[in-house]
C-alpha positions as CSV (number, residue, x, y, z in Angstrom):
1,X,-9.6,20.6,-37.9
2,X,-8.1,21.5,-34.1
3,X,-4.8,19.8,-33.2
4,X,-5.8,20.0,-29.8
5,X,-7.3,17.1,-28.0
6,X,-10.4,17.5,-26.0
7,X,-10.2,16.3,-22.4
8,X,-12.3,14.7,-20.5
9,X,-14.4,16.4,-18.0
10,X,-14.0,16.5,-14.3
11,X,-17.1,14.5,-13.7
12,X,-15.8,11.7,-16.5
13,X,-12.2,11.8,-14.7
14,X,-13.5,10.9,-11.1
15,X,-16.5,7.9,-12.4
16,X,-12.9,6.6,-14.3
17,X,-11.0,6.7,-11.1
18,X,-13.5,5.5,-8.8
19,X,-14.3,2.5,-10.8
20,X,-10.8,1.6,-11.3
21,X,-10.3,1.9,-6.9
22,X,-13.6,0.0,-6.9
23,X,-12.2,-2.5,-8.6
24,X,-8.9,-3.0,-7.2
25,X,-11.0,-3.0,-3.7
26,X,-13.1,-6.1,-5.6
27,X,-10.5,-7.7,-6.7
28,X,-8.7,-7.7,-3.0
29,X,-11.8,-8.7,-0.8
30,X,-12.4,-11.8,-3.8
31,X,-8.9,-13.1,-3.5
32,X,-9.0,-13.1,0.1
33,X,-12.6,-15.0,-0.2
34,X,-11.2,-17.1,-2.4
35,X,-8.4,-18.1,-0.6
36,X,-10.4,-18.8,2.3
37,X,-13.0,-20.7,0.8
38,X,-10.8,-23.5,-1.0
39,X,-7.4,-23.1,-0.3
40,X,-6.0,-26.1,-1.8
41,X,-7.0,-24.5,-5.2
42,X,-5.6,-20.8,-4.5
43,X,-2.0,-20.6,-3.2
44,X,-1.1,-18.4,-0.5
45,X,1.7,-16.6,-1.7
46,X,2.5,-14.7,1.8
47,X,5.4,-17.3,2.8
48,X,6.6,-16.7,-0.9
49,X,6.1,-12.7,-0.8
50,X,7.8,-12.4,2.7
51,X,10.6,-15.4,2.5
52,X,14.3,-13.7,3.4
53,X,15.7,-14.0,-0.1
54,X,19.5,-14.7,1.3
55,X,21.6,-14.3,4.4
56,X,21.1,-11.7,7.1
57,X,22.7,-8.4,6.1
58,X,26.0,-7.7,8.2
59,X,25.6,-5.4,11.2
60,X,26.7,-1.8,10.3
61,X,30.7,-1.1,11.8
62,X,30.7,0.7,15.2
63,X,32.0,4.2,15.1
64,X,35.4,4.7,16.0
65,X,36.1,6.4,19.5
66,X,37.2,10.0,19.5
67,X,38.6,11.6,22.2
68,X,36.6,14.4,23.7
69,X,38.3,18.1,23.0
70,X,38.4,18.6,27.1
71,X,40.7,16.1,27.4
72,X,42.8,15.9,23.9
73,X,44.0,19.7,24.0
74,X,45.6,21.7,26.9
75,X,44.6,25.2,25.8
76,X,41.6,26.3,27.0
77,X,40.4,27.8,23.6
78,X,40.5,24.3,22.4
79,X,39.5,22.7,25.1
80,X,35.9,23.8,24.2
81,X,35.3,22.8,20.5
82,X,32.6,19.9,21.8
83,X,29.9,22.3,23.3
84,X,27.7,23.2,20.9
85,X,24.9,25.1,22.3
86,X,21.4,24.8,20.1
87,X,23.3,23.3,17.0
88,X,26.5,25.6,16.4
89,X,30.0,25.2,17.3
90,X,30.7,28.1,19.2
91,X,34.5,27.8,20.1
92,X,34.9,27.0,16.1
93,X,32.8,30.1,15.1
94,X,34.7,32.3,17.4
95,X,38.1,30.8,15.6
96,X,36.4,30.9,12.6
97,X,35.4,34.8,12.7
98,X,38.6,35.6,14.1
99,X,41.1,33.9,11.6
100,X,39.1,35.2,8.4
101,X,40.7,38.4,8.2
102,X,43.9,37.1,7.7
103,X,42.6,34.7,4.8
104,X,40.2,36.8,3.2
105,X,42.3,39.8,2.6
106,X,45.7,39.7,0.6
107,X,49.4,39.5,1.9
């Protein structure tokens, strides 16, 4: 006796799965026929399904202010640390590159 299991085919798989969509398309298009043709007898449950279900959320908090670099420092190699052309810092790489010596290599 094989302890594997035999799986379906391809051609088994897909009848499977399109009856199962055909069905669930069936099953929508007769509830909305249903719901049109006697309503008093099949609730609507949209009002229910879409109801707020408590109070408004609160507005997200505003960002604080910060003070551009142009005006917060008076050296000129700080003065630049906001322009950032296509993404990267460029003032902060240039510190960046030219600080690491010091703090990659021992004292």
């Amino acid at each position: 006796m094989s302890r594997h299991r035999r799986r379906p085919t391809r051609s088994a798989t897909r009848l499977v799965g399109s009856a199962a969509l055909a069905g669930a398309a069936l099953a929508t298009f007769a509830g909305g026929t249903a719901n049109a043709a006697t309503p008093d007898l099949v609730p609507d449950l949209a009002p229910v399904l879409t109801a707020p279900t408590g109070p408004e959320p609160a507005p997200a908090p505003t960002a604080p202010y910060v003070e551009p670099s142009a005006t917060a420092f008076d050296d000129p190699i700080n003065q630049h640390l906001d322009d950032a052309p296509a993404g990267v810092p460029v003032a902060g790489l240039i510190k960046s590159v030219a600080g690491a010596p010091t703090r990659l290599l021992p004292s």
